[in-house]
N, CA, C and O of each residue as an XYZ file, in Angstrom:
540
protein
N       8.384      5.339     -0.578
C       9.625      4.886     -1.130
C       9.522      4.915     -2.656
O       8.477      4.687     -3.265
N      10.843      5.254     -3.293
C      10.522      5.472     -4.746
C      11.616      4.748     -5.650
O      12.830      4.751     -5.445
N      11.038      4.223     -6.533
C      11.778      2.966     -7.169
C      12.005      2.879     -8.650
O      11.119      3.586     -9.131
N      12.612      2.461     -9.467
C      12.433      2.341    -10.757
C      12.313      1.312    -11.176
O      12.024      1.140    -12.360
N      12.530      0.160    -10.189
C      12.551     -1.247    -10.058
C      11.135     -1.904     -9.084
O      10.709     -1.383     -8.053
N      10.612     -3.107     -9.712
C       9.402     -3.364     -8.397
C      10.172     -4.172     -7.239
O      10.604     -5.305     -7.450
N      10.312     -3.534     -6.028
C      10.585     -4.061     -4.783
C      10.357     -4.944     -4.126
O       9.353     -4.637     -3.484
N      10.752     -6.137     -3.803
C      10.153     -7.190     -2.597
C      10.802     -7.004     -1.387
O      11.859     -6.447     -1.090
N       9.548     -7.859     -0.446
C       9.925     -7.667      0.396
C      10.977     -8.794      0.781
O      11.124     -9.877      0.213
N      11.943     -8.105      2.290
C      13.239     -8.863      2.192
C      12.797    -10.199      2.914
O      13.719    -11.004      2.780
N      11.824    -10.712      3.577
C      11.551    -11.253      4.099
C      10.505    -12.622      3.394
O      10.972    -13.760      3.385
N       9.530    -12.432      3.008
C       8.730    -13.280      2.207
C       8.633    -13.277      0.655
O       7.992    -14.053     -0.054
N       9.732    -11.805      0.142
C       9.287    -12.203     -1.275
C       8.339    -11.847     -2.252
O       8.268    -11.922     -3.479
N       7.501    -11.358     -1.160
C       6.419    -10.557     -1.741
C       6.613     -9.015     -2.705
O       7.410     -8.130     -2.395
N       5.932     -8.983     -3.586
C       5.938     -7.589     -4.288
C       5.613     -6.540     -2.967
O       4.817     -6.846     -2.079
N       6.428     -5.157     -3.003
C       5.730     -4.185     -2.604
C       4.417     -3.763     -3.092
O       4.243     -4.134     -4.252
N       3.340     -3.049     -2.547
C       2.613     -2.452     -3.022
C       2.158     -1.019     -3.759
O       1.840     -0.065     -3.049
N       2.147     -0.942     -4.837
C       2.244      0.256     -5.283
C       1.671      1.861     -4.527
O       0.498      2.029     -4.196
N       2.620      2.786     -4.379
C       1.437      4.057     -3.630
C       0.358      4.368     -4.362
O       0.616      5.544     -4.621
N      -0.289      4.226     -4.687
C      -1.522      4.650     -5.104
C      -2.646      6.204     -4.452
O      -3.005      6.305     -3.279
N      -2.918      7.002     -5.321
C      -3.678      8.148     -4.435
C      -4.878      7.527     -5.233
O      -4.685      6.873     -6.258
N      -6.472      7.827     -4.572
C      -7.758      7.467     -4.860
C      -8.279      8.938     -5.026
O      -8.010      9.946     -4.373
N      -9.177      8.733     -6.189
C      -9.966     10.243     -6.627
C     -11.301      9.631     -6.994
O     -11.778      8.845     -7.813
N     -11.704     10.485     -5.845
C     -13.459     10.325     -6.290
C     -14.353     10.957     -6.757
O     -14.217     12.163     -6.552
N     -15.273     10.670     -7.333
C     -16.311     11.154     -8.791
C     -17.744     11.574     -7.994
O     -18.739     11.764     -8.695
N     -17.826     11.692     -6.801
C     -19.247     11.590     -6.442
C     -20.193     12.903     -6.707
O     -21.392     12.622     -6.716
N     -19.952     13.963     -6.874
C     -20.375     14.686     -7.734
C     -21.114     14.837     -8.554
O     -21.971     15.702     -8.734
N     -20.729     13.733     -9.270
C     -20.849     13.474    -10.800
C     -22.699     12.809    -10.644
O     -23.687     12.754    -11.376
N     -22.414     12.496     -9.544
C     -24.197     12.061     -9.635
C     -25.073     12.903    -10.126
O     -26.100     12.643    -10.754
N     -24.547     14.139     -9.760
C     -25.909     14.958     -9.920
C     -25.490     15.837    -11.203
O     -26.238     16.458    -11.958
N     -23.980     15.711    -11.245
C     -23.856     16.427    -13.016
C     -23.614     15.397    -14.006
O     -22.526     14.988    -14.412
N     -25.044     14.956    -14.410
C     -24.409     13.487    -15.285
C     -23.412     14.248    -16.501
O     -22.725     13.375    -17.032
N     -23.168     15.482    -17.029
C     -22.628     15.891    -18.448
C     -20.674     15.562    -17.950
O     -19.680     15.590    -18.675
N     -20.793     15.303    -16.586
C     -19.704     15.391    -15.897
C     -18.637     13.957    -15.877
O     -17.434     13.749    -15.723
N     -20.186     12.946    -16.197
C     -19.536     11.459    -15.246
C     -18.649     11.432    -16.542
O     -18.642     12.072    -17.593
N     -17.692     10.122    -15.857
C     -16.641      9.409    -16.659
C     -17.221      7.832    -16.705
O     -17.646      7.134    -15.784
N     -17.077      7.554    -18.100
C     -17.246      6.330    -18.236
C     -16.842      4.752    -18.560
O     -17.519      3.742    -18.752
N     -15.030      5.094    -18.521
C     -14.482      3.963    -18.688
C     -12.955      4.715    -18.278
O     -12.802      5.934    -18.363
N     -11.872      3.773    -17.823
C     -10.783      3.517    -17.959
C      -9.752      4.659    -18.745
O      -8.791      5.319    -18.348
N     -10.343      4.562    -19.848
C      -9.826      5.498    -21.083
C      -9.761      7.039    -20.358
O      -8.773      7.742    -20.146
N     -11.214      7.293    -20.057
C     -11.915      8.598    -19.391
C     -10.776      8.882    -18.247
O      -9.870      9.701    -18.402
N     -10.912      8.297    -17.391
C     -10.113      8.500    -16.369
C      -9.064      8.888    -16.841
O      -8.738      9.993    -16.407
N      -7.966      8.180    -17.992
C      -6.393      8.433    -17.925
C      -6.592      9.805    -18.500
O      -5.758     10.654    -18.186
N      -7.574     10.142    -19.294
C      -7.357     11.283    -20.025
C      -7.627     12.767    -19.261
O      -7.603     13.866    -19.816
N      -7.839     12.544    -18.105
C      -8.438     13.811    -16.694
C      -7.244     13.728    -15.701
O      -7.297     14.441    -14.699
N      -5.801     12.638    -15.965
C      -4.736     12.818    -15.104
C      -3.345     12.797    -15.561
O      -3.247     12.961    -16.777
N      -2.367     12.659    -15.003
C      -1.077     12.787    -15.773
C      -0.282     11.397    -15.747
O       0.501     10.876    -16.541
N      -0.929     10.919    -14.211
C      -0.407      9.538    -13.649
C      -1.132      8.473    -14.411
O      -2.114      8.782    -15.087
N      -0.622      6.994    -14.330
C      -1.528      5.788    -14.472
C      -2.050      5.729    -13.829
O      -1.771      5.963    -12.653
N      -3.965      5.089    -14.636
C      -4.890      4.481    -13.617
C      -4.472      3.255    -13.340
O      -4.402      2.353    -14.175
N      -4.133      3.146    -12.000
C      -4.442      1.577    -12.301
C      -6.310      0.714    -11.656
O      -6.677     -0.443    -11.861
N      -6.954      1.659    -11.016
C      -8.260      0.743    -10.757
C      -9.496      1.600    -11.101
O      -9.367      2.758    -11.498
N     -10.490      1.111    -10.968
C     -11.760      2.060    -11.383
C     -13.046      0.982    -10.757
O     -13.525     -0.142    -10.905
N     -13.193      2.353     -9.898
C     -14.925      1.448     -9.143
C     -16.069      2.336    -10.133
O     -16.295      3.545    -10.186
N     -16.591      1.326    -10.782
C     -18.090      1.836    -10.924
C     -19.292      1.835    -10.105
O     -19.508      1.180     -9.085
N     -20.056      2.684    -10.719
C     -21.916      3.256    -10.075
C     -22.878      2.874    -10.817
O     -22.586      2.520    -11.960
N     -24.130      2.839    -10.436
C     -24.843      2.838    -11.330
C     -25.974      3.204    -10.758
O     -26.093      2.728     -9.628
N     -27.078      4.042    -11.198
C     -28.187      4.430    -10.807
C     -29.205      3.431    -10.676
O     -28.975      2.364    -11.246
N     -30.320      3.550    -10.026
C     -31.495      1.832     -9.658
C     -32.635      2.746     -9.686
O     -32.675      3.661     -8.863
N     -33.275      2.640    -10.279
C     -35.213      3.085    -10.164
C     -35.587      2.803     -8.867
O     -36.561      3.505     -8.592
N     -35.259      2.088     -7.929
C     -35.563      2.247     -6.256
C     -33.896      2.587     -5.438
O     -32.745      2.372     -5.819
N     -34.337      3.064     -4.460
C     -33.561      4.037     -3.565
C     -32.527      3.063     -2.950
O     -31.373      3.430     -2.726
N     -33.193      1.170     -2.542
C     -32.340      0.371     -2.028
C     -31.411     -0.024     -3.020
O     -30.635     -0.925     -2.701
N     -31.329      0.440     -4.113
C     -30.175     -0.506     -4.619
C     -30.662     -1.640     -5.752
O     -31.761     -1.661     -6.304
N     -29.562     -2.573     -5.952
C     -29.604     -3.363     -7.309
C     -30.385     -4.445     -6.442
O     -31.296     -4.852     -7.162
N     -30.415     -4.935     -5.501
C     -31.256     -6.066     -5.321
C     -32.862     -5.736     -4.975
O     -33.587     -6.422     -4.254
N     -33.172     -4.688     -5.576
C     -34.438     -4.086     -5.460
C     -35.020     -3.396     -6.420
O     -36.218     -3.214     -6.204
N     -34.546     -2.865     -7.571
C     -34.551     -1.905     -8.594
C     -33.885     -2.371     -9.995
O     -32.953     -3.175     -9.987
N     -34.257     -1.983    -10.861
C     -33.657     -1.959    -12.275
C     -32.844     -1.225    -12.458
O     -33.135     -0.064    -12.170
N     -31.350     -1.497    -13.047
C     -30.457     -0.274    -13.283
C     -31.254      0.901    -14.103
O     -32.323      0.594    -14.629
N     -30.854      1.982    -14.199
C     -31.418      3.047    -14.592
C     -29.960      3.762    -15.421
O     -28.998      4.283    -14.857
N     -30.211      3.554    -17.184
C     -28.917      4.358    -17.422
C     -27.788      3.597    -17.221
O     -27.569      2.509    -16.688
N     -26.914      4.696    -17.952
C     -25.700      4.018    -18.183
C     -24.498      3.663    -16.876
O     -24.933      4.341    -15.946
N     -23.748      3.240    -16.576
C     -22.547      3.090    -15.541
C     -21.670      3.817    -15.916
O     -21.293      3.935    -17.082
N     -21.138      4.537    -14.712
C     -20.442      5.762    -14.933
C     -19.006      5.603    -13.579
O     -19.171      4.857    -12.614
N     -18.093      6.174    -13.707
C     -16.700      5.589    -13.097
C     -17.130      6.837    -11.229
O     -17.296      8.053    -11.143
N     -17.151      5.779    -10.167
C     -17.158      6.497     -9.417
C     -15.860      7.095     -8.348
O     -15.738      8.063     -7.597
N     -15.248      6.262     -8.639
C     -13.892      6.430     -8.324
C     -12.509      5.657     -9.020
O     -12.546      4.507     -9.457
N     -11.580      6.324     -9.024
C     -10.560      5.488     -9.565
C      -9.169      6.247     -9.137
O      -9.066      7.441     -8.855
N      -7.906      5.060     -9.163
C      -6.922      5.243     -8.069
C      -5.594      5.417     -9.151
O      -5.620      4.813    -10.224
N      -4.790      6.023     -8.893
C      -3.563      6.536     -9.926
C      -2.326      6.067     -9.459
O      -2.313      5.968     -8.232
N      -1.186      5.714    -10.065
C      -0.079      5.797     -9.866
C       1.218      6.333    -10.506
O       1.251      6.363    -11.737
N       2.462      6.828     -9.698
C       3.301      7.868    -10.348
C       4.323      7.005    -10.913
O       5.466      7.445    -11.039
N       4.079      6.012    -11.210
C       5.002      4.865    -11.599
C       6.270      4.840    -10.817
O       7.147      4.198    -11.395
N       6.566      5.263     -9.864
C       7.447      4.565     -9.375
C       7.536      4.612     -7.801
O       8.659      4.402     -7.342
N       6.497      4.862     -6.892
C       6.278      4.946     -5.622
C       5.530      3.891     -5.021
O       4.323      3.729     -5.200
N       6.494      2.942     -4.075
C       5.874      1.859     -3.637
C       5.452      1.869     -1.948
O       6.220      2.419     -1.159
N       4.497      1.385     -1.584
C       4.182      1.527     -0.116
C       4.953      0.000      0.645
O       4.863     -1.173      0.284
N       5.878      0.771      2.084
C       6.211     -0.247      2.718
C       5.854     -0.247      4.167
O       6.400      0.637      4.827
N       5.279     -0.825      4.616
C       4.679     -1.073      5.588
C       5.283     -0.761      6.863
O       4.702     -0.341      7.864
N       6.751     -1.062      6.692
C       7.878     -0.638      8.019
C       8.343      0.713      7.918
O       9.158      1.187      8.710
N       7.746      1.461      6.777
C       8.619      2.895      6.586
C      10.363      2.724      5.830
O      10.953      3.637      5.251
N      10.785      1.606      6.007
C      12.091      1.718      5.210
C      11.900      0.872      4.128
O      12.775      0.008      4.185
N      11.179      0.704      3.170
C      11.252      0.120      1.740
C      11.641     -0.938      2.011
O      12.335     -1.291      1.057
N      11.621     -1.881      2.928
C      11.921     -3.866      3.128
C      11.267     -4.678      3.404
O      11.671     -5.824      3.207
N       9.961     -4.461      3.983
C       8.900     -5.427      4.326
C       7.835     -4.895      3.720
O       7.737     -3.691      3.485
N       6.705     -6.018      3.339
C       5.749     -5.990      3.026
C       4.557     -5.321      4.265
O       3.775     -4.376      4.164
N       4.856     -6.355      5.518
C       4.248     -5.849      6.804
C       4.987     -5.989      7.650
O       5.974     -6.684      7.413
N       4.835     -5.425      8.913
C       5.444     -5.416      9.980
C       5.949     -6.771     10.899
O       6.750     -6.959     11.815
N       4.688     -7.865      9.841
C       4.951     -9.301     10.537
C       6.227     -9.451      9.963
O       7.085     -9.874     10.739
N       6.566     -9.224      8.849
C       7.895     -9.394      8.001
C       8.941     -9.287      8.247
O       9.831    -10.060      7.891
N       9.125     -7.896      9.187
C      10.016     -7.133      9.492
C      10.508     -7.968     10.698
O      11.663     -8.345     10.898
N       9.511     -8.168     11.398
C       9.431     -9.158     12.944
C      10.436     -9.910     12.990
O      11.404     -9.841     13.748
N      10.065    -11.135     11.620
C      10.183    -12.085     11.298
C      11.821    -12.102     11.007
O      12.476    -13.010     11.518
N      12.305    -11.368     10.408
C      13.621    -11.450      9.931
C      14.198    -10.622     10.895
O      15.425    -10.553     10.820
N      13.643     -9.948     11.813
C      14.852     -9.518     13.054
C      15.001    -10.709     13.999
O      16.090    -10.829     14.560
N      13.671    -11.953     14.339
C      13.908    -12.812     15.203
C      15.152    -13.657     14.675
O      16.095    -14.273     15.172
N      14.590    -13.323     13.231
C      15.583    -14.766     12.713
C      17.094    -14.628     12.541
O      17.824    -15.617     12.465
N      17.621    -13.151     12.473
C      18.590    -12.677     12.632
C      19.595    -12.577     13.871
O      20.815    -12.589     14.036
N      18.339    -12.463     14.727
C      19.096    -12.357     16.134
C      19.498    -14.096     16.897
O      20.573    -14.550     17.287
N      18.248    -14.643     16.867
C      18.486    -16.358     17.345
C      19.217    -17.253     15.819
O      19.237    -18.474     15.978
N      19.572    -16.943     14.956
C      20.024    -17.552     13.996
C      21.462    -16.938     13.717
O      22.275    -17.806     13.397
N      21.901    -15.817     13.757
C      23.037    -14.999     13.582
C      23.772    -14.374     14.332
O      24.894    -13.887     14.187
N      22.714    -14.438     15.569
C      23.283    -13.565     16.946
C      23.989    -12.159     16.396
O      25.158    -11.855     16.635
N      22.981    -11.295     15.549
C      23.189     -9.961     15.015
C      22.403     -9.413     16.450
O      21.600    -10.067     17.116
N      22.994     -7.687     16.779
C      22.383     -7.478     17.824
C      22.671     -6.140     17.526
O      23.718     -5.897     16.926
N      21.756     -5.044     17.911
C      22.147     -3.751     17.658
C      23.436     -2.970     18.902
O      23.602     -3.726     19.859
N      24.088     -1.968     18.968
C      25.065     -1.480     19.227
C      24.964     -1.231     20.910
O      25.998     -0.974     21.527
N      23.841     -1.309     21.513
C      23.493     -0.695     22.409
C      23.485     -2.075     23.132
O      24.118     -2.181     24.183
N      22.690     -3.312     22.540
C      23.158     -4.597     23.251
C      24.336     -4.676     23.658
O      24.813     -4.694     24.793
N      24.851     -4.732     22.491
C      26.611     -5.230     22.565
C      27.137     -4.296     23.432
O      28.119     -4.851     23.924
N      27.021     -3.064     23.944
C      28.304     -2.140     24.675
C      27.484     -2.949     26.069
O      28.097     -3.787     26.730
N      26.267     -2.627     26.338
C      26.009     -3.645     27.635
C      26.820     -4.880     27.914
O      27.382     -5.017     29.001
N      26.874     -5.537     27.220
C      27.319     -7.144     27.017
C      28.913     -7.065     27.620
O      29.540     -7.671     28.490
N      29.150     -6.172     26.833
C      30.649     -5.723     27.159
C      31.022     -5.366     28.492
O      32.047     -5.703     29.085
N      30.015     -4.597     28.932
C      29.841     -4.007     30.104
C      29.684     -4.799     31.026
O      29.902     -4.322     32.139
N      29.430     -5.680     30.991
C      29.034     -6.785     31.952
C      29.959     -7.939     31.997
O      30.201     -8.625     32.990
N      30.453     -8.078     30.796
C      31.878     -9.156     30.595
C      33.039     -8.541     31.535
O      33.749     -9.144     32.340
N      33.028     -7.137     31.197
C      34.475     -6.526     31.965
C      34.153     -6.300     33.664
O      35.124     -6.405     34.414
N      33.097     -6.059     34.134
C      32.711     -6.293     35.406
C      33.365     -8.043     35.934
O      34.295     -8.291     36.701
N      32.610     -8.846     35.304
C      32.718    -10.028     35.352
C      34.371    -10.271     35.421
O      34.910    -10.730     36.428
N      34.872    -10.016     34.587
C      36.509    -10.174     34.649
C      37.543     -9.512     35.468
O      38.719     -9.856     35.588
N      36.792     -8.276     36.145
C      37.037     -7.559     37.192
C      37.221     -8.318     38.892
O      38.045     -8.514     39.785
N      35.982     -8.508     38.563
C      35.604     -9.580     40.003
C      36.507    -10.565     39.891
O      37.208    -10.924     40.838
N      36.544    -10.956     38.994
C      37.547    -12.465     39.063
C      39.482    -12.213     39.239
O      40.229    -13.189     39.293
């Protein structure tokens, strides 16, 4: 869904969540002349906003930081973009946050408003005029 405005959902209120695509750096391990190293780096290799960035970092042992000394500098191993105006909705039509949402405001619509889609109602009908038939 695409917006110029940030979207809530109709139900709780909540912000939509931005679409976001994720691009990953793993590569870059083995071409250090390659890695990216901050925020900055990233915007300047895309057209979109970053908005997140996971860093790496190399360890003198194979398990990791709770075993090893970092080794070298931290370098960006992935980071996620946005086209400024594409938001993710969970129901497919740009109104709920999640599907509990969506739930939520059809129960409350139907036992609170007695809203009913088209296919109820011609039944209903259908069954009233039987009913008035018989009688």
């Amino acid at each position: 869904m695409k917006s110029n405005t940030q979207p809530y959902c109709r139900w709780c209120g909540k912000p939509l969540r931005k679409d976001t695509e994720w691009h990953y750096r793993g590569a870059d391990r083995a071409n250090k002349a390659n890695r990216l190293h901050s925020k900055a780096d990233c915007q300047r290799q895309v057209n979109q906003k970053v908005i997140s960035v996971k860093y790496h970092q190399d360890y003198d042992d194979w398990r990791g930081p709770s075993h090893g000394e970092p080794v070298g500098e931290r370098y960006v191993y992935s980071f996620s973009t946005w086209d400024g105006e594409s938001y993710e909705a969970a129901d497919y039509t740009g109104f709920f946050c999640s599907n509990l949402c969506a739930f939520r405001l059809g129960v409350s619509a139907a036992r609170d408003h007695h809203l009913a889609g088209p296919d109820y109602n011609e039944r209903i009908k259908a069954i009233n005029a039987k009913k008035n038939d018989a009688a």
